[in-house]
N, C-alpha and C positions, 0 to 999 in steps of 0.2 A: 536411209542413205544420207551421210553429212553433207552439209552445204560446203563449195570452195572457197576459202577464206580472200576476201577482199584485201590487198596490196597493203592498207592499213593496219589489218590485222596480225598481217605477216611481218610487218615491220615490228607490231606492239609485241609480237610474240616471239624474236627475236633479240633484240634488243634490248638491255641493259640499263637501268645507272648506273652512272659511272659515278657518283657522290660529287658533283661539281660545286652544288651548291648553290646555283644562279636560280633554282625556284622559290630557295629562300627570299630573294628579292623582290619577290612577283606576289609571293601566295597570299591574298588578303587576313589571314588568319594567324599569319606567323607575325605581320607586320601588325594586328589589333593586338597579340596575347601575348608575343616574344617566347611564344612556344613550339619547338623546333620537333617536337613529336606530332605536332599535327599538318607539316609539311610536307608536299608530294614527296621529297625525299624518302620520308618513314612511311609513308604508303607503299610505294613502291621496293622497299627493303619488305615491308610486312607482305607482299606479294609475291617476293621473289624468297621467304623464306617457306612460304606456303607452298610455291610449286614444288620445293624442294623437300622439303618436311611437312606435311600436309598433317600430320595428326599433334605438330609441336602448341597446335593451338586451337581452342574450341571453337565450335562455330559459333556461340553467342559473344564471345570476344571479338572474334573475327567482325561481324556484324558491329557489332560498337565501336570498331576503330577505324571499319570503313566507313562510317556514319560521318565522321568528322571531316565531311570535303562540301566546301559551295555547290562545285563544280561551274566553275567558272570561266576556268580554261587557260588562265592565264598564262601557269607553267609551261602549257606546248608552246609557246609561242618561244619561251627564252631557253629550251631544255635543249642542247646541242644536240641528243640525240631525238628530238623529236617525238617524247615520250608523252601521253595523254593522261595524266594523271587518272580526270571524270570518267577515262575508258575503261583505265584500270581497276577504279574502285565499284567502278557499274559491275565488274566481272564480278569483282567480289561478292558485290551485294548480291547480285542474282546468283552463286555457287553459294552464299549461306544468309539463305532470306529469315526473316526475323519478323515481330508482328509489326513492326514499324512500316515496314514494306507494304506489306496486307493492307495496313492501314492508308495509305498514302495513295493504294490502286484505289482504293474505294473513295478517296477523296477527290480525283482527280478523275474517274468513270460515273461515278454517280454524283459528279459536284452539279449535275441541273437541279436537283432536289432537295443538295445539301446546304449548298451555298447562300442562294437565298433563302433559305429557312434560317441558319445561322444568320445573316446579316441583319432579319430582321429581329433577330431575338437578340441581338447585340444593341441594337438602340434602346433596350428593354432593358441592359443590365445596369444597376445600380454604379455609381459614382463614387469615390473616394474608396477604393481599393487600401490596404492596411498594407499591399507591398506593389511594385509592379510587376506587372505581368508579361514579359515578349506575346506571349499566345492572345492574352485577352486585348493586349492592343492594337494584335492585326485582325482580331475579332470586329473590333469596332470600328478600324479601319474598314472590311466589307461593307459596311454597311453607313457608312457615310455620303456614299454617294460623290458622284463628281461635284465641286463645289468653288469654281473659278468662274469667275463671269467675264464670260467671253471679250475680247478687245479688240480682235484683228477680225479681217472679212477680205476672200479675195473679191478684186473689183476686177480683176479682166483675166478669161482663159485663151490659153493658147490652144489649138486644135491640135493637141497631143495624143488622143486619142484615135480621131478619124474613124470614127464607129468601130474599133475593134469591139471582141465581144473578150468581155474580162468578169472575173468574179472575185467577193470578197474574202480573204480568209481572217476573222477577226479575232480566233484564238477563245479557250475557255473565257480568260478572266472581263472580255465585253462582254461575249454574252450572256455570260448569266449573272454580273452585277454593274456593269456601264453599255448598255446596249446603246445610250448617244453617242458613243464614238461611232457606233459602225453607222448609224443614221449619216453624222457629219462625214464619214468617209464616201458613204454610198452618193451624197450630195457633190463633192470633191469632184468625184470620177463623173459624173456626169456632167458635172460644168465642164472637164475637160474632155468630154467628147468620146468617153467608151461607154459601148452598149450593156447595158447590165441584165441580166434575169429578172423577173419578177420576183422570181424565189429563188435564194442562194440554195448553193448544194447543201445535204446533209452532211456537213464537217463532223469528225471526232477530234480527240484533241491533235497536236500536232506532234506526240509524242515524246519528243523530248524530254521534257522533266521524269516521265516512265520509265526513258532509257536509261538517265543519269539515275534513279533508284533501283536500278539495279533488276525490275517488271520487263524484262525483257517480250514475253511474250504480248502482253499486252500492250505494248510499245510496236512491236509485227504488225498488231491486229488493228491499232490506229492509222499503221502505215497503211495498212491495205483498206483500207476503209476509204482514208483519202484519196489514194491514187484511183478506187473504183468512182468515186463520187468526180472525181477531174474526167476519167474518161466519161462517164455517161452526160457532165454537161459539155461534152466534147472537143475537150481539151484545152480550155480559155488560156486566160493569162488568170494569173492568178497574185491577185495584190492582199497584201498584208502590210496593219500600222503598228506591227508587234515586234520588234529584233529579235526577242527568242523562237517565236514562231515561224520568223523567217529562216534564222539559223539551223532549226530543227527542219524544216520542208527543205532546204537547200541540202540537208543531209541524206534524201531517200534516194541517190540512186546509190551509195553504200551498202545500202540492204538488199537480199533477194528477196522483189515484190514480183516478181514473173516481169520483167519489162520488157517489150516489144521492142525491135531495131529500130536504134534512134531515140528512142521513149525517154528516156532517161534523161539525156540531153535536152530533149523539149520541155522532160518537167521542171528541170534547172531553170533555161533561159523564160520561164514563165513566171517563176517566182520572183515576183519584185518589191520593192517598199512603195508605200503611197508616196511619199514624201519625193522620189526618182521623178517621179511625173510632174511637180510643182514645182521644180528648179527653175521656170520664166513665166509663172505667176503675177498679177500686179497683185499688192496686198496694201490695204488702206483701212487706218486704223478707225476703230470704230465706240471705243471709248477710252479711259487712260490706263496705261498698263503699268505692272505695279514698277515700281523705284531700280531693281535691278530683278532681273529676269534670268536664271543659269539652265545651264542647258547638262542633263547625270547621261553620260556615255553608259549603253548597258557595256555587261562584258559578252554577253554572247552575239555573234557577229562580226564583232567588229573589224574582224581581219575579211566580212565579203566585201566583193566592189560595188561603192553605191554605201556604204555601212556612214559616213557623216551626209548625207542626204539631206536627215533631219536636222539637226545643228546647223547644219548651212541655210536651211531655207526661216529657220527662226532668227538666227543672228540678221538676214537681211530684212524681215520683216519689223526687226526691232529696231534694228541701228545703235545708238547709245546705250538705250536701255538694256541691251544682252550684254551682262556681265560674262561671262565665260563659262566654260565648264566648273562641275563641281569635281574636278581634276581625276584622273588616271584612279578614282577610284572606286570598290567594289562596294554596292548597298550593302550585301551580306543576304541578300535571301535566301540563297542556299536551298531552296526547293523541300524537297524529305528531311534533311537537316533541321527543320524549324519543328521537327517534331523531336528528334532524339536532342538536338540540344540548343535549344531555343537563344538563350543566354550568349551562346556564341553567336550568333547570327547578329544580335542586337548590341555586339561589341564592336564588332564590324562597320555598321552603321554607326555605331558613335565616332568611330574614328572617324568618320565619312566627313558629319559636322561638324564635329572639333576644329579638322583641319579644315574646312568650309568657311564655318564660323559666318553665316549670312546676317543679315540685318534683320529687325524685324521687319515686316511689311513684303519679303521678299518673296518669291516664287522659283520651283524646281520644275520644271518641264523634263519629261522622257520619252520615249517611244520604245519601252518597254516594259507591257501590263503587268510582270512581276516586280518588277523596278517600282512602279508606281505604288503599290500596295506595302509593299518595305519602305519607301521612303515616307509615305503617308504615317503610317506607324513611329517613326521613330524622329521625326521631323520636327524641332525646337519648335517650342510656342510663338505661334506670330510669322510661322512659316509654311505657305501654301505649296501643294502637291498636282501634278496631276499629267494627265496623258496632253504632247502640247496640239492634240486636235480640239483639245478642250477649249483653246485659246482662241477659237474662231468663232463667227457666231454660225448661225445657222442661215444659208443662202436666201433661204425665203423668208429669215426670221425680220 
């Protein structure tokens, strides 16, 4: 028996482009390469000639040209008809999966075992490379470790918490190669007053990047994993220091995960950012922070409410020293993309800096651990990276 299509779906499945052109404007990829074939527009022309003609084109084609998206999201925001690029090309990828796919579930289901075994054999790999590498540099990126020495320290909580009972959701990329952020988070939330578990739930990942490649089912299976792991610690709140993680959990009541009346609704109003909680923090600096300090917007989220939380709470803890954003634009992570075409992903990011152009000495703060890992990779010499929980020290340190 089919499932009944969610409002969104029905929209995506009615609806047109109209060739307006306005995601030209948006799409990180058409503004790093100036190439108009990798544009939601020719996505969506390549979708809408498929519905129509489904054999004018192979499925390893297919698969390769749906490969060339961030998914980032941009274009829904400026598409007058409100069309989803990352939605459409998700269908794709999952109606003509490919071993790129294959490849990416297993990286992202079995990354406790893979990841750090990679990170450590990356500090192991030899130097002076004869070309560069996009892949061997986010190799060695894993495995660098968080590397900011802390500046800021809050000195006084607010009782924001008032013993609620909340839990963390810290997302793949803490836990299996910065587990100090969830320590400084799990510290955070107790200065302000929520009650925590002993032992967090058993999280999977938070699905999203699964969805956007196109692993649909396996993207189901994380959802329901989580929503069982939320009802059995009995339906907390549920805080997260990740944008994409949050984006993606703010997405489950979308899905048919069996939800009980009301459920859905609670799982929404539960998911929140750390950074929400810290808005009337005192914060007192605790050694000298570097010269100017930017604060990378991810792209996923940023249209929840609460999505500048974090920006806002660095800019006041900094004063002078937060230089701004590193402006309306996209890292380029691109998710599965970094496996079909790496090269683009790490064009994207140079536009990033070009147009940046930081000093040396300077510092990128995010509050998204994909974000972190591409900007770490691709990041001018003399310019530091990191998640900005990194920036604080440790309460009992």
């Amino acid at each position: 028996m089919m499932r009944p299509l969610h409002a969104k779906e029905i929209d995506h499945a009615v609806k047109e482009c109209i060739l307006c052109g306005r995601c030209l404007e948006v799409c990180p990829l058409v503004s790093a390469t100036g190439r108009e074939e990798l544009s939601p527009k020719a996505k969506h022309t390549l979708a809408r000639v498929l519905r129509q003609e489904p054999e004018r084109l192979e499925g390893k084609h297919v698969a390769e040209l749906a490969g060339l998206c961030l998914a980032c999201g941009r274009c829904e925001k400026a598409c007058p008809q409100g069309l989803c690029t990352p939605e459409a090309v998700a269908d794709l990828r999952h109606a003509h999966p490919d071993l790129k796919q294959w490849l990416w579930k297993q990286w992202i289901e079995k990354g406790g075992a893979l990841w750090p075994a990679l990170a450590w054999l990356s500090r192991r790999l030899p130097e002076g490379r004869a070309e560069p590498s996009p892949r061997y540099d986010a190799f060695k990126t894993m495995g660098s470790g968080p590397g900011i020495t802390p500046f800021l320290r809050v000195s006084n909580f607010p009782d924001a918490g008032l013993g609620r009972e909340a839990v963390l959701f810290p997302g793949c990329t803490a836990r299996r190669l910065f587990p100090a952020w969830t320590d400084r988070a799990a510290e955070l939330l107790a200065g302000l007053g929520f009650s925590l578990p002993k032992k967090q739930p058993d999280w999977a990942c938070c699905g999203s990047t699964l969805g956007h490649a196109g692993c649909t089912e396996a993207q189901h299976e994380a959802q329901q994993a989580n929503l069982d792991a939320w009802r059995k610690a009995g339906r907390p709140l549920i805080v997260t220091f990740c944008a994409t993680c949050r984006c993606g959990l703010r997405g489950y009541p979308d899905a048919d995960l069996g939800w009980e009346p009301g459920e859905a609704l609670r799982w929404n109003e539960s998911v929140t950012s750390l950074a929400h909680f810290m808005a009337d923090v005192t914060i007192e600096s605790t050694g000298e922070p570097p010269a100017a300090v930017y604060y990378h917007k991810p792209c996923h989220g940023s249209g929840l409410a609460g999505a500048g939380a974090d920006e806002a709470l660095l800019a006041r803890a900094l004063g002078d020293r937060y230089a701004g954003t590193t402006g309306d634009v996209c890292c380029g992570m691109g998710g599965i993309m970094q496996l079909g075409a790496p090269q683009l992903s790490r064009q994207v990011a140079d536009t990033l800096w070009t147009r940046l152009d930081p000093p040396a000495g300077s510092l990128v703060l995010t509050s998204c651990s994909g974000c972190v890992l591409q900007l770490k990779a691709t990041a001018p010499e003399g310019v530091a990276v990191g998640h900005w929980l990194e920036a604080f020290s440790p309460q009992n340190g």
